[in-house]
C-alpha positions as CSV (number, residue, x, y, z in Angstrom):
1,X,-93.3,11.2,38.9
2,X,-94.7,9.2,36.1
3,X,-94.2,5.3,35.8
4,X,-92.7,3.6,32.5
5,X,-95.3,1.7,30.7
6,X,-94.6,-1.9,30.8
7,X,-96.7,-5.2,30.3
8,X,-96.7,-6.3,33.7
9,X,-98.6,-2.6,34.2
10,X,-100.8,-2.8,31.0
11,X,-104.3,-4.0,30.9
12,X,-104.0,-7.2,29.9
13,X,-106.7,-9.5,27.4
14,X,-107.8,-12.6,27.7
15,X,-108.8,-15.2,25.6
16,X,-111.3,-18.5,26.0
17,X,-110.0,-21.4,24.0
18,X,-110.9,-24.7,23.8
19,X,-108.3,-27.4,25.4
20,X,-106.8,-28.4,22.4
21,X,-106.8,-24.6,20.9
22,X,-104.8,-24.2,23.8
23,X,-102.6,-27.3,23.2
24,X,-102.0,-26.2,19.7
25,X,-100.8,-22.5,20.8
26,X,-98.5,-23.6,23.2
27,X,-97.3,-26.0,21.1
28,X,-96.3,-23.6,18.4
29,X,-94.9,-21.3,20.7
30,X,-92.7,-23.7,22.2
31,X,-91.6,-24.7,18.2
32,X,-90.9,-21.1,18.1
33,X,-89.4,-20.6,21.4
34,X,-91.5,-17.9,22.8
35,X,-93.9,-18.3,25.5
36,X,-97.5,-18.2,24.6
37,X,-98.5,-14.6,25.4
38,X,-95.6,-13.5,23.1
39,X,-96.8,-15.7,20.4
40,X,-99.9,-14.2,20.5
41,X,-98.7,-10.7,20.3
42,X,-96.5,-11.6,17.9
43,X,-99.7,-12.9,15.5
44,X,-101.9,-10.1,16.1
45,X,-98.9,-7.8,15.2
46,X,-98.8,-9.9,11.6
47,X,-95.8,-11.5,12.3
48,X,-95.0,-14.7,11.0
49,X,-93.2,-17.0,13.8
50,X,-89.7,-18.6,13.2
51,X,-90.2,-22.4,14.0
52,X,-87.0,-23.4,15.5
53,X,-87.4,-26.6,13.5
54,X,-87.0,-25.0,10.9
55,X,-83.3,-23.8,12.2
56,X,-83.2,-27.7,13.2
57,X,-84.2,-29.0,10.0
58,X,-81.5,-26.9,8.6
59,X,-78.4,-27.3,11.4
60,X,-79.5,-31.2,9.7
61,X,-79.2,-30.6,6.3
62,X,-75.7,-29.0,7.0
63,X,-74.4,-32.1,8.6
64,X,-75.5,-34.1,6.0
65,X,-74.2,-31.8,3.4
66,X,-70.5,-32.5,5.5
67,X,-70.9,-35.9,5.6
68,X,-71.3,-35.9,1.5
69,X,-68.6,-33.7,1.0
70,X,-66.1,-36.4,3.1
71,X,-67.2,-38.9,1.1
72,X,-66.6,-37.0,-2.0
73,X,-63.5,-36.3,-0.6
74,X,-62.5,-39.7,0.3
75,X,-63.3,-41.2,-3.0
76,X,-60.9,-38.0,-4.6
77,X,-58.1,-39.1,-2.6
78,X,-58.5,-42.5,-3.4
79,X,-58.7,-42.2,-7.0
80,X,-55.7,-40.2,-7.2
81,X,-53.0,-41.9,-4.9
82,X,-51.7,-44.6,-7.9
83,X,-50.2,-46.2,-5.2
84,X,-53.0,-47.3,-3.6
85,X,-54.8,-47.9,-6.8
86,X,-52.4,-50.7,-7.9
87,X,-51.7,-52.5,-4.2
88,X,-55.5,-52.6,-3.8
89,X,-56.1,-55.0,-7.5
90,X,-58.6,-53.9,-9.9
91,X,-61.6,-56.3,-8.0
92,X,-60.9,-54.7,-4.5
93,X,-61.3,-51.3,-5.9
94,X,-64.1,-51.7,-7.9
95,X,-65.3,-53.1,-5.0
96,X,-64.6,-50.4,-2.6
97,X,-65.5,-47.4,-5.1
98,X,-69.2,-49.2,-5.8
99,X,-69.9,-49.5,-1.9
100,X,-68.3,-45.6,-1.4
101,X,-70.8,-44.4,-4.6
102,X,-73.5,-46.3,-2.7
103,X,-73.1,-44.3,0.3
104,X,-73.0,-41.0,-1.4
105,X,-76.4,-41.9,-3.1
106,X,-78.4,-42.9,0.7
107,X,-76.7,-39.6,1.7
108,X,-78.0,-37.9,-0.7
109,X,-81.4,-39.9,0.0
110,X,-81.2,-38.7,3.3
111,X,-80.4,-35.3,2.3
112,X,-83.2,-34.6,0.0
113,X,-85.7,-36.4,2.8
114,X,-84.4,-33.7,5.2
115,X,-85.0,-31.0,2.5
116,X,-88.6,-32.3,2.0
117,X,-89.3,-31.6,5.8
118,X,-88.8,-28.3,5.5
């Protein structure tokens, strides 16, 4: 009967490092959510690993993308409901839309930050 070849029945290699080489590998393959081992493999194989900060970086950039897209949205619908336009007085909504425009531009501060990160 023969046995299926696994890891846990494979000869296995080890490797000296230094403490902080150490530090450094687990690190990464905690970023990358694998455990060291597989990281390893995964590099000697000529893999590049997938930083899950990288998929965090980007779940980021999609909320900020959101939170431009309300206030674009926001400033649409108050432009267009005349109503509004004419209770508010000329000063109050010159008012409001400068503040609104001033958010959109830190979001889109913040956005391109987060962009630079990745």
């Amino acid at each position: 009967m023969a046995q299926n070849v696994t890891r846990k029945n494979s000869p296995s290699i080890r490797v000296h490092c230094l403490p902080q080489e150490k530090l450094n590998i687990e690190t990464l393959a905690k970023n990358c959510n694998l455990s060291a081992a597989a990281l390893l493999r995964n590099l000697a194989a000529g893999y590049q690993p997938k930083s899950i900060l990288d998929a965090n970086v980007a779940i980021e950039l999609i909320k900020i993308s959101g939170d431009l897209g309300r206030l674009g949205g926001l400033l649409k619908m108050f432009l267009t409901d005349d109503e509004r336009l004419n209770l508010a007085g000329k000063d109050q909504t010159k008012m409001f839309i400068h503040g609104l425009l001033q958010d959109i531009k830190a979001t889109q501060t913040l956005l391109f930050e987060t962009a630079k990160k990745v």
